[in-house]
C-alpha positions in Angstrom: 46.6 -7.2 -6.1 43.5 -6.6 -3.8 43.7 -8.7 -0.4 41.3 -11.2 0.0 39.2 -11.7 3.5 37.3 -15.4 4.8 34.8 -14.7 6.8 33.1 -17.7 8.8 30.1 -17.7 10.6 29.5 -19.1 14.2 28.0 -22.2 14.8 29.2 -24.1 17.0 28.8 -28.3 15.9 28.5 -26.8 12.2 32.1 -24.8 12.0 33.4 -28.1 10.7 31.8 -26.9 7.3 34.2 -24.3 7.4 37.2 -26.5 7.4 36.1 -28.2 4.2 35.6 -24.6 2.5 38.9 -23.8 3.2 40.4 -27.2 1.4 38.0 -26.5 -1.9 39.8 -22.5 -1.5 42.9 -24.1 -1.3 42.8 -26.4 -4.0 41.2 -23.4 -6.3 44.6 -21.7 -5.5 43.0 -18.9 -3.7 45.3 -17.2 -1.4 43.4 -15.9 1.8 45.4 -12.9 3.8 42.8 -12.2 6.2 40.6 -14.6 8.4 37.7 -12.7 10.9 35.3 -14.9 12.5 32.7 -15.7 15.6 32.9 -18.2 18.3 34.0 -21.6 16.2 34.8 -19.1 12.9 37.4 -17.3 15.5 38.8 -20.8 16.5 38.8 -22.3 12.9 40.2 -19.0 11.7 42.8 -19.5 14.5 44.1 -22.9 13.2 44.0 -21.5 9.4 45.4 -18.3 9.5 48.7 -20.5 11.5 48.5 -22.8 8.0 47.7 -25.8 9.8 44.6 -27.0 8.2 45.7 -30.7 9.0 45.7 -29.4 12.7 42.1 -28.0 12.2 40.8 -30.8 10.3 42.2 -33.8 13.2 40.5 -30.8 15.6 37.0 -31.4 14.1 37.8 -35.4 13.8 38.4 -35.6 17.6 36.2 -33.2 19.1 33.5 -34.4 20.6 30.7 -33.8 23.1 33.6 -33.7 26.7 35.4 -30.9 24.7 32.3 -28.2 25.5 30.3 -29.9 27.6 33.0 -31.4 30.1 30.8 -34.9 30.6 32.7 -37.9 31.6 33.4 -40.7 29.1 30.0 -42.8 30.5 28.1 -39.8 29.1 29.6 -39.3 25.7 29.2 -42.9 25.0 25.8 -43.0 26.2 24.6 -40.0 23.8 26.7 -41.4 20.8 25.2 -44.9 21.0 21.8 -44.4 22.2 21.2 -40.4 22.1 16.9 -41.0 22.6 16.9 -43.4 24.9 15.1 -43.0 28.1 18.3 -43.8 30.0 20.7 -41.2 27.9 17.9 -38.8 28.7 17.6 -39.1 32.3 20.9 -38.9 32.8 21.4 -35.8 30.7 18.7 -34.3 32.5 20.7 -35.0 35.9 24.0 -33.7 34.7 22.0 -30.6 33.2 20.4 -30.2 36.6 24.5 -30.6 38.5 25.7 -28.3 36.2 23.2 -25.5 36.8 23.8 -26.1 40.5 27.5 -26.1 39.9 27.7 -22.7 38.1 28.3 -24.4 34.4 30.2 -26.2 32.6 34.0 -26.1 33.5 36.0 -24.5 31.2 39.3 -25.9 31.8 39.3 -28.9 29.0 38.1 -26.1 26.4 41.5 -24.2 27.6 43.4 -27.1 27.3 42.7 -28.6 24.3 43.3 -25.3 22.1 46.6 -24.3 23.8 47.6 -28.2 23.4 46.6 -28.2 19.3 47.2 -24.9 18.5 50.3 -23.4 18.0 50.4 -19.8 18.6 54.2 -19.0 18.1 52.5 -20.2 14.2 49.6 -17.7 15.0 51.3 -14.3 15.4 54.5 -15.2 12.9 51.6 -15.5 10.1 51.4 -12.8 7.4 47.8 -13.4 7.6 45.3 -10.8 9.4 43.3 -11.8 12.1 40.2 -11.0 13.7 37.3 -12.0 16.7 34.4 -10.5 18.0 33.3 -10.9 21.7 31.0 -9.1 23.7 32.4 -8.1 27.0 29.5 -8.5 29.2 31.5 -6.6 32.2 32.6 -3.4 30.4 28.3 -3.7 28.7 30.0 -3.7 25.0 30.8 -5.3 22.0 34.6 -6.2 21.4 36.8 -7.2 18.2 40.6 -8.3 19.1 42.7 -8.1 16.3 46.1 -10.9 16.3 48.2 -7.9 17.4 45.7 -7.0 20.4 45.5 -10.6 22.1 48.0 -10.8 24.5 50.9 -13.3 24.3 50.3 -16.2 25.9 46.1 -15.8 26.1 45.6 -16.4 22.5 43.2 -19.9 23.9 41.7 -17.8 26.7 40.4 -15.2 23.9 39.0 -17.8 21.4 37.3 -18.7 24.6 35.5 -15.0 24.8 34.9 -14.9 21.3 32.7 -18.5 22.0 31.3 -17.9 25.8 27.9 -19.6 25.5 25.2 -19.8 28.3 25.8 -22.6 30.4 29.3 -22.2 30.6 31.2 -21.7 34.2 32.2 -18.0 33.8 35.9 -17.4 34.0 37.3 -13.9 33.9 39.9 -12.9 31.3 42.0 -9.9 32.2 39.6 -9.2 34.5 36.4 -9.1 31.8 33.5 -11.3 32.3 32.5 -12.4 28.1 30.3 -13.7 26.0 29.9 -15.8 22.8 30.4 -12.7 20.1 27.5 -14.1 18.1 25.1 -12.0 19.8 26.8 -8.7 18.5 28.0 -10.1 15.2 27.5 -14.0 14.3 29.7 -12.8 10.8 31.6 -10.4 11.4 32.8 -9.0 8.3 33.5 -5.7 9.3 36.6 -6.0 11.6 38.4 -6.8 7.6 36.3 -3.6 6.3 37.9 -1.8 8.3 41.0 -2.9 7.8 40.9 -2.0 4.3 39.3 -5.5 2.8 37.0 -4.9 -0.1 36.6 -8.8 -1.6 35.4 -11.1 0.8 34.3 -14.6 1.1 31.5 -15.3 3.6 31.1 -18.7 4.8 27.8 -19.2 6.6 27.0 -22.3 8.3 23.4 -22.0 9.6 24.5 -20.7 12.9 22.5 -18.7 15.4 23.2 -15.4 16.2 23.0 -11.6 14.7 23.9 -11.2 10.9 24.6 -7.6 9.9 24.1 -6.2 6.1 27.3 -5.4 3.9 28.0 -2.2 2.3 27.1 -2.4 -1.6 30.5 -1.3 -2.7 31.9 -4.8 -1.6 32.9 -7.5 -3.6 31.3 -10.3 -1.3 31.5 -14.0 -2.3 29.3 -16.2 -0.5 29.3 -19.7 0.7 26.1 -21.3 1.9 25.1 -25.1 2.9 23.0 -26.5 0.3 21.7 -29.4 3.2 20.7 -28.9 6.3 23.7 -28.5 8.7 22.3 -30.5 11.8 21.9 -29.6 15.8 24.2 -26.7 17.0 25.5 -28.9 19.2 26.1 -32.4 17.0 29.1 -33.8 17.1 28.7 -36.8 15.8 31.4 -38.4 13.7 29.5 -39.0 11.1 27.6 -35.1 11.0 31.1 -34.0 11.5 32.4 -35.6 8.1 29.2 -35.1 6.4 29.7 -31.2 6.8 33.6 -31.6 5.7 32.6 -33.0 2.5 29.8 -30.1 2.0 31.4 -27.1 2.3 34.3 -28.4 0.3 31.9 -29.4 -2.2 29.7 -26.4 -2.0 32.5 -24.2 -2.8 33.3 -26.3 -5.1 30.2 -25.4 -6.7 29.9 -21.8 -5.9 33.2 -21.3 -7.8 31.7 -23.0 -10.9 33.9 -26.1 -11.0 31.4 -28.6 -10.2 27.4 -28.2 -11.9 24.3 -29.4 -11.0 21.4 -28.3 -8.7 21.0 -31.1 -5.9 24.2 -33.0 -6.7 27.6 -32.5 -7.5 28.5 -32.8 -11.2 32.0 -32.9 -12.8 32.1 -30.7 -15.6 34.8 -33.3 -17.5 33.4 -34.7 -20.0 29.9 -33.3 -19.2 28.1 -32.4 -23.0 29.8 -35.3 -24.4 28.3 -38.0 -21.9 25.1 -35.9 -22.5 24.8 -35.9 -25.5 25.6 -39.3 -25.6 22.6 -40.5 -24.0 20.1 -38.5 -26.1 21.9 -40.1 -29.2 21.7 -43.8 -27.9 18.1 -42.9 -26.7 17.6 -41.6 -30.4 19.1 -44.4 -32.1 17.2 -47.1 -29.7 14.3 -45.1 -31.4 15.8 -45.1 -35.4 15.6 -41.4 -35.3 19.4 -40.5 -35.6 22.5 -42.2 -37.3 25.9 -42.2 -35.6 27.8 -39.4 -37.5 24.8 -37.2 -36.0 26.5 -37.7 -32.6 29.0 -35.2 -33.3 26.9 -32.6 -34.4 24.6 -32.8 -31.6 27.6 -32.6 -29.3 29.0 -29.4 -30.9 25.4 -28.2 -30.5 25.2 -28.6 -27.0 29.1 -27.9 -26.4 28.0 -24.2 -28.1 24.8 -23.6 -26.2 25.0 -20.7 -24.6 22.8 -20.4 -21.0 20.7 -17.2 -21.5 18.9 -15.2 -18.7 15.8 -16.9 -17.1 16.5 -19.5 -19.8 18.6 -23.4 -19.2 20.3 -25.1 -22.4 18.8 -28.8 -22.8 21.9 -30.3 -21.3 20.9 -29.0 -18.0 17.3 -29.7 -18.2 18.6 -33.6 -19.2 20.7 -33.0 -16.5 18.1 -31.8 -13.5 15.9 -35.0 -14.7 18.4 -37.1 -14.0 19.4 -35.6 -10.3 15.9 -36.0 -9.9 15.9 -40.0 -10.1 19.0 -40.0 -8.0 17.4 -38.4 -5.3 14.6 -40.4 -5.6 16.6 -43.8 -5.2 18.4 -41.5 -2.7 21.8 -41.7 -4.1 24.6 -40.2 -1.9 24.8 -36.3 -2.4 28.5 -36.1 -0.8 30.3 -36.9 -3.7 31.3 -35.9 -7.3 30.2 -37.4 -10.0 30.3 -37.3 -14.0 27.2 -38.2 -15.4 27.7 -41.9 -16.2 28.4 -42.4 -12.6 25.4 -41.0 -11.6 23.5 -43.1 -14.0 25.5 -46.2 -13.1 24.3 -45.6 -9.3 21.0 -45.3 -10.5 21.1 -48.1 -12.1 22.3 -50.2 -8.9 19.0 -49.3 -7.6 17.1 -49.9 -10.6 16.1 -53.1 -10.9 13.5 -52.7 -14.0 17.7 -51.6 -15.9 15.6 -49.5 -17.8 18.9 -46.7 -18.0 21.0 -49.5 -19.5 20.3 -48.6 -23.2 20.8 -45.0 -22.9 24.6 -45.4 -21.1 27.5 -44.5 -23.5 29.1 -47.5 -23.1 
């Protein structure tokens, strides 16, 4: 059997969005034996390829702004409670201006964190390939450090050249000054390439950074954000949770077990509970008698979807999501069709959907 690569993107605050890709993957029963990624994709690859999603996923629940920017605990509340008042703002603007004096932010917490919640004895024991691009600013090139070429011991310090933004204090590495591999290679692919990869999964996350073009004779799987993934540097709890639940749901989606264009539909039960409400509709109308309801749901159970073309169920279907996003209904979750309705119908005051429910 062909090995499969997970590619994730770098960007920063968003890499939670990887975390919850990785759950959907796992849950689909899709085995993984290669993980290459940029700046937060090399860290979340870190944590995933030593099988401790639990330890990636308290990561992202416990990270917060002191973790990259090294502010004191005055600071972090400030920008969580009140992040556009004129206070929070001055005194961002004061740290900023310390900092730049300073030489950056320190480093040190960064360093500690990852060796404290990462295990790498886990790491290298994994059967699972590895991979991290860099760009070594000292030696004027771009690097990629496979698992077998980070040396024991250094496995936090290079995650840390695989994510050296601006701003940070520099710190050499082995004698290398680095920084954040985005600007060579934001998805970087091609470190599995080479190692003989041909099906990959590419998960973006709206970071920033260079993007090269695969070779056409790959079998590339790709995971995008279907909502806007926030700030780059938004770590919020609640942005944080908000992306877990997309890219779980997204891949969800992307691997056809969940329908629907703006929300996310449970296929159980789906043409029945269709079909359903265009037979109560019909009936509220005296154009159809019950035994029809079973022929109309083996119609629509036997539609096929041809090219450029949508079978009624989904056009009933996009109507409805519609609606939901006009009363804006919570996107984040899965629904069947009755649910969606019945939160419609929460915020529907005129009940006008109550006669069309399958009840």
């Amino acid at each position: 059997m062909e090995k499969i690569g997970l590619v994730l993107e770098g960007g920063a605050a968003k890499g939670a969005y990887h975390i919850g890709a990785y759950e959907a993957l796992e849950e689909l029963g899709i085995e993984i034996d290669g993980i290459a990624g940029t700046s937060i994709g090399s860290i979340n690859g870190a944590f995933l390829v030593a099988d401790k999603l639990n330890l990636a996923r308290s990561f992202w629940r416990n990270v917060d702004y002191r973790f990259f920017y090294g502010i004191d605990d005055k600071l972090q509340d400030m920008i969580l409670n009140c992040p556009d008042c004129l206070e929070t703002r001055l005194e961002i603007t004061k740290v900023t201006f310390e900092t730049i004096i300073n030489g950056g932010v320190e480093v040190d917490r960064f360093l500690e964190t990852l060796r404290k919640l990462l295990p790498e004895e886990d790491f290298r024991n994994s059967d699972k390939d590895f991979a991290l691009v860099t760009v070594n600013l000292t030696k004027r090139r771009e690097e990629v450090y496979y698992k077998e070429d980070i040396p024991k011991g250094k496995l936090a310090e290079y995650l840390l050249a695989s994510s050296y933004i601006p701003g940070l204090k520099q710190k050499k590495i082995d004698g290398s000054i680095y920084l954040d591999g985005g600007f060579y290679d934001n998805l970087p692919f091609r470190p599995l390439e080479r190692l003989g990869y041909k099906n990959l999964i590419l998960v973006h996350c709206d970071g920033v950074g260079r993007i090269w073009e695969p070779d056409k004779d790959l079998n590339i799987i790709e995971i995008n954000p279907s909502d806007d993934t926030g700030p780059l540097w938004n770590f919020h709890h609640d942005n944080t949770e908000s992306l877990l639940k997309l890219g779980y749901l997204d891949t969800l989606k992307v691997f056809n077990k969940l329908i629907g264009d703006i929300y996310f539909i449970s296929k159980r039960n789906f043409f029945k509970q269709i079909s359903s409400l265009i037979v109560n509709g019909a009936k509220r109308n005296n154009l159809f008698l019950d035994n029809y309801q079973k022929i109309l749901y083996d119609e629509l159970y036997s539609m096929e979807l041809e090219k450029n073309q949508k079978s009624l169920s989904l056009m009933i279907l996009e109507c409805i999501e519609l609606v939901a996003k006009v009363y804006n209904i919570d996107r984040l979750k899965i629904y069947t069709v009755n649910e969606i309705i019945k939160n419609i119908l929460l915020k529907d005051k005129s009940q006008l959907w109550v006669k069309y429910l399958n009840k």
